[in-house]
C-alpha positions in Angstrom: -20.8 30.1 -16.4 -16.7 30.2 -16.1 -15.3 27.1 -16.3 -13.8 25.7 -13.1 -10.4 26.5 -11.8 -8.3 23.1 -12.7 -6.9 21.6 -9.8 -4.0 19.8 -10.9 -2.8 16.7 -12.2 -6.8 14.9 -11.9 -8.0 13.2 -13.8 -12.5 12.9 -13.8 -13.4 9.8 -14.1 -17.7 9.4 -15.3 -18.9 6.0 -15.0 -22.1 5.8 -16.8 -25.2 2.9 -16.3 -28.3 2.6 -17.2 -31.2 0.1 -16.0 -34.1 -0.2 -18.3 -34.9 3.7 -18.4 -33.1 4.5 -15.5 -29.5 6.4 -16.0 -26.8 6.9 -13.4 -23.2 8.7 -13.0 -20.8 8.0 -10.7 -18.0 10.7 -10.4 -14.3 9.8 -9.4 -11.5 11.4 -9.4 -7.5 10.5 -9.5 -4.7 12.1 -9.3 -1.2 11.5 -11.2 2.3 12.4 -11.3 5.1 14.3 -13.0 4.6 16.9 -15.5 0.8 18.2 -16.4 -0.9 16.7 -19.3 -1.5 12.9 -20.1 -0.8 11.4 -23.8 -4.1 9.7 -24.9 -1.8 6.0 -24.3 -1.5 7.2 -20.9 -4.7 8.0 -20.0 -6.3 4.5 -21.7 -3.3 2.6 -19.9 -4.7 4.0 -16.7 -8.8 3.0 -17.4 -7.6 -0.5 -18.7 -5.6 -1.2 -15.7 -6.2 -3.7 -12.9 -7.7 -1.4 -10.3 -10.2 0.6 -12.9 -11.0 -2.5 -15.1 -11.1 -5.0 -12.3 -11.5 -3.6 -8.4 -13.5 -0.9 -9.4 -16.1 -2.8 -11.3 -16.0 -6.1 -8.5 -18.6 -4.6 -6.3 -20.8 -3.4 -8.5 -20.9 -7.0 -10.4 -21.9 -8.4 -7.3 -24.1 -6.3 -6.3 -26.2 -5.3 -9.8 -29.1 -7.5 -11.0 -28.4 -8.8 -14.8 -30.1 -6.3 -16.3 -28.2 -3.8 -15.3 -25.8 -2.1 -18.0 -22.4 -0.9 -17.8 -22.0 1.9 -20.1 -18.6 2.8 -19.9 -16.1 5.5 -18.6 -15.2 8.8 -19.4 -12.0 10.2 -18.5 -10.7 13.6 -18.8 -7.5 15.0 -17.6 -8.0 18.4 -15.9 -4.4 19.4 -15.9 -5.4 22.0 -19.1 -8.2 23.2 -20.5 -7.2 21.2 -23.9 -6.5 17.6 -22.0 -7.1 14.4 -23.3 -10.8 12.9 -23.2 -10.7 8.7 -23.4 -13.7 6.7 -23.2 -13.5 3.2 -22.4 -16.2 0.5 -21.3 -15.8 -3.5 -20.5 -18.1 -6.7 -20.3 -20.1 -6.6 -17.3 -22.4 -9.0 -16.1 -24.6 -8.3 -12.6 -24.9 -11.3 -10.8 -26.8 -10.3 -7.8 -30.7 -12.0 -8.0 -34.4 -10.7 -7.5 -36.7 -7.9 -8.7 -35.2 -4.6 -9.4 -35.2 -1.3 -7.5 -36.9 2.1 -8.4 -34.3 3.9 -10.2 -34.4 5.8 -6.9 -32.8 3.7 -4.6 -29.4 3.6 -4.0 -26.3 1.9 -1.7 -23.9 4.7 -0.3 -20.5 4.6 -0.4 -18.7 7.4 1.9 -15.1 8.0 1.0 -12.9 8.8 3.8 -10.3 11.7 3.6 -8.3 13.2 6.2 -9.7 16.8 6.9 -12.9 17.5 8.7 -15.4 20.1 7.0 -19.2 20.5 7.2 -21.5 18.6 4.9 -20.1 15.7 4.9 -17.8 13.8 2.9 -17.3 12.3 -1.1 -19.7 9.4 -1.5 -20.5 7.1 -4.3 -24.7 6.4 -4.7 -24.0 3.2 -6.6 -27.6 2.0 -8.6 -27.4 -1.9 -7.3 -29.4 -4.1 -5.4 -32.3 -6.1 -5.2 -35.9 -6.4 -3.7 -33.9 -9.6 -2.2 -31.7 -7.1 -0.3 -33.2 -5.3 2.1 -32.8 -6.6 5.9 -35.5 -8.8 7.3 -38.5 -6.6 8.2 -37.1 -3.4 6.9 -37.2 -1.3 4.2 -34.8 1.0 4.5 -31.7 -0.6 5.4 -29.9 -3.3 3.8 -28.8 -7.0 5.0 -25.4 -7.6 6.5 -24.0 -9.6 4.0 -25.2 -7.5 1.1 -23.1 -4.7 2.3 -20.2 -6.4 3.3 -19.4 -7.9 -0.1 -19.9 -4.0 -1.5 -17.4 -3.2 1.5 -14.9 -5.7 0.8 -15.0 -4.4 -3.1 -14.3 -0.9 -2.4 -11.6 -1.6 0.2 -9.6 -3.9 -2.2 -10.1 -1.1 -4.7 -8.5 1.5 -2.5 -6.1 -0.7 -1.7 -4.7 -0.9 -4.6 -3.6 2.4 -4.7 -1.3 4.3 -5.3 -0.6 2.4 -8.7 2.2 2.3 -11.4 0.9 2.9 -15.2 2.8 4.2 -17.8 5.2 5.1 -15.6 3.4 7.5 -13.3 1.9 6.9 -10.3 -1.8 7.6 -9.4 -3.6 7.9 -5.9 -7.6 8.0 -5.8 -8.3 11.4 -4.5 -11.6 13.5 -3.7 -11.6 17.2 -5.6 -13.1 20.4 -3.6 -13.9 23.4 -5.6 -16.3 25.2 -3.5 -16.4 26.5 -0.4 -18.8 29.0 2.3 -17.4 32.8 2.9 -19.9 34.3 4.8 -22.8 31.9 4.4 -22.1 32.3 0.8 -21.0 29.1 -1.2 -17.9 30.3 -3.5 -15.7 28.8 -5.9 -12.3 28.3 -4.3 -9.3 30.0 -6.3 -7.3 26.9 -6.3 -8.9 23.5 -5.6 -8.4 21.3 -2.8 -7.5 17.8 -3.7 -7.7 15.0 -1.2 -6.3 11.5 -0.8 -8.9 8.9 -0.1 -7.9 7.0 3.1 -10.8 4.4 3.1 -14.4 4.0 2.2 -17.8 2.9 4.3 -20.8 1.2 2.9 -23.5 2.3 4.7 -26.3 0.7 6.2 -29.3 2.8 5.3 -30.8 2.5 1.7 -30.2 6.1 0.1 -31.8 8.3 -2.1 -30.9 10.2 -5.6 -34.5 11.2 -6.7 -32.1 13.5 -9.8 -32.6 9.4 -11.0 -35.9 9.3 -11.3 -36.6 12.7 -13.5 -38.9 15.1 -13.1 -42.5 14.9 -12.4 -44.6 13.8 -15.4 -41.5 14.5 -17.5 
């Protein structure tokens, strides 16, 4: 397969976990500015900043049971097929209580961006949560106050954008490199990139079955 068409000054942030034998991504993606291409300083100053190190992390520490394990980011700048590739991780406790969840299960985060296309929007399936979590006589949506300390986390993360670091400034942005011509899903020639206005936790428990593997594999 061709590699992707680069859309700019983005950088992809991966955001690796794991929970006993259970393994999850979550795919973000920022964009910077002045001229193309990050120096390996830049591009660490960035992960260790407030936002990545601190807001980005605060909803998932409330929200993840202890045993849940914070691998680390990877972060490569898209700007050039040769940018820089940092990977950087933190201490990270859960501190949310009760049984875990099948690997399965998920809280969704929708981020918010200002055009309107079919499908859907960016969203973040974050593996946290407990058996303690679900609302009172349901299973398949979660309590109030569950989700509204994963809201509050995520708004105080976009908040805190656009940022200073190193002396350019980043805005947390969705990336688009397909779309449909004639019912036929294409990769576009230039990528759209999109500024995230706001995020949404939602209500109903969600499901990335890629989590669980494949059938007696």
């Amino acid at each position: 397969m061709p590699p992707l068409p680069s859309p700019g000054n983005v950088v992809k942030v991966v955001a690796s976990w794991h929970l006993e034998d259970a393994h999850a991504e979550n795919i973000l993606y920022f964009q910077y500015s002045g001229a193309p291409g990050l120096s390996t300083a830049e591009l660490t100053s960035f992960l260790t900043s407030g936002a990545m190190a601190g807001d980005l992390l605060a909803p998932f520490v409330g929200a993840s049971v202890a045993t849940v394990v914070f691998d680390g980011y990877v972060a490569t700048d898209l700007s050039t097929p040769t940018g820089v590739v940092v990977g950087q991780t933190f201490s990270f406790t859960g501190t949310n209580t009760g049984n875990p969840l099948s690997a399965s299960q998920a809280v969704c985060v929708s981020h918010e961006i200002a055009r309107r296309y079919r499908g859907g929007h960016p969203r973040t399936y974050m593996m946290v949560g407990s058996a303690s979590d679900f609302l009172s006589g349901s299973i398949k949506f979660w309590q109030a106050a569950f989700l509204s300390n994963i809201q509050n986390g995520w708004t105080a993360f976009v908040a805190a954008f656009p940022f200073t670091a190193m002396g350019r400034s980043w805005q947390f942005v969705n990336v688009s490199y397909y779309e449909t011509v004639g019912g036929v899903k294409t990769v576009r020639p230039t990528p759209l990139v999109d500024p995230i206005l706001s995020t949404i936790a939602r209500e109903r428990v969600c499901n990335q079955r890629r989590r669980l593997g494949k059938v007696g594999g």
